[in-house]
C-alpha positions, -999 to +999 in steps of 0.1 A: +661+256+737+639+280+753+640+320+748+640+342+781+616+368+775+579+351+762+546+364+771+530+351+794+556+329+810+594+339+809+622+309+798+630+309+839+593+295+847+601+271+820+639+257+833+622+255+868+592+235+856+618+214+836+641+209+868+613+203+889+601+173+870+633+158+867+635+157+904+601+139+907+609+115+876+647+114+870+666+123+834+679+159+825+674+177+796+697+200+788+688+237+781+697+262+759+687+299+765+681+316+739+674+356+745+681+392+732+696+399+767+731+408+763+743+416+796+769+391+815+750+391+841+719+378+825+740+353+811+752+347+846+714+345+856+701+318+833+727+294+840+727+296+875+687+293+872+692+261+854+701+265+813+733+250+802+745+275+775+730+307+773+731+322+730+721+361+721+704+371+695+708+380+668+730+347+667+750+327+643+736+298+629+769+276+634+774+286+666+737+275+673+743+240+657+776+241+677+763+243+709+733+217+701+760+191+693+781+201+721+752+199+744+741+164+727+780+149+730+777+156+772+742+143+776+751+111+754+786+108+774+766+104+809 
């Protein structure tokens, strides 16, 4: 789970550093963004940039647990 907006460097410089060194060495993480952008098409952003499920805040606490299980099902199924 990474948040979009961070100092320095942004939740997209993170999923591309993430996707970057699963190419070199294999696996996949998946990726939740987590952000206070609202807008479909920042939702629409972040997954095409790499995230699998995109939460904004402020968010409920069962739909966060929700999507981590959800998440954890599909990368245990593979």
């Amino acid at each position: 789970m990474s948040d979009i907006g961070m100092p320095d460097k942004d939740g997209y410089s993170l999923i591309r550093f993430i996707r970057n060194q699963e190419a070199k060495q294999g696996g996949f993480l998946p990726v939740i963004a987590l952000t206070s952008y609202v807008h479909s098409e920042d939702s629409t952003k972040a997954l095409n940039a790499g995230f699998q499920e995109f939460i904004h805040k402020p968010f409920d606490p069962n739909e966060l647990v929700a999507t981590v299980a959800k998440l954890a099902q599909r990368t245990l199924l593979k």
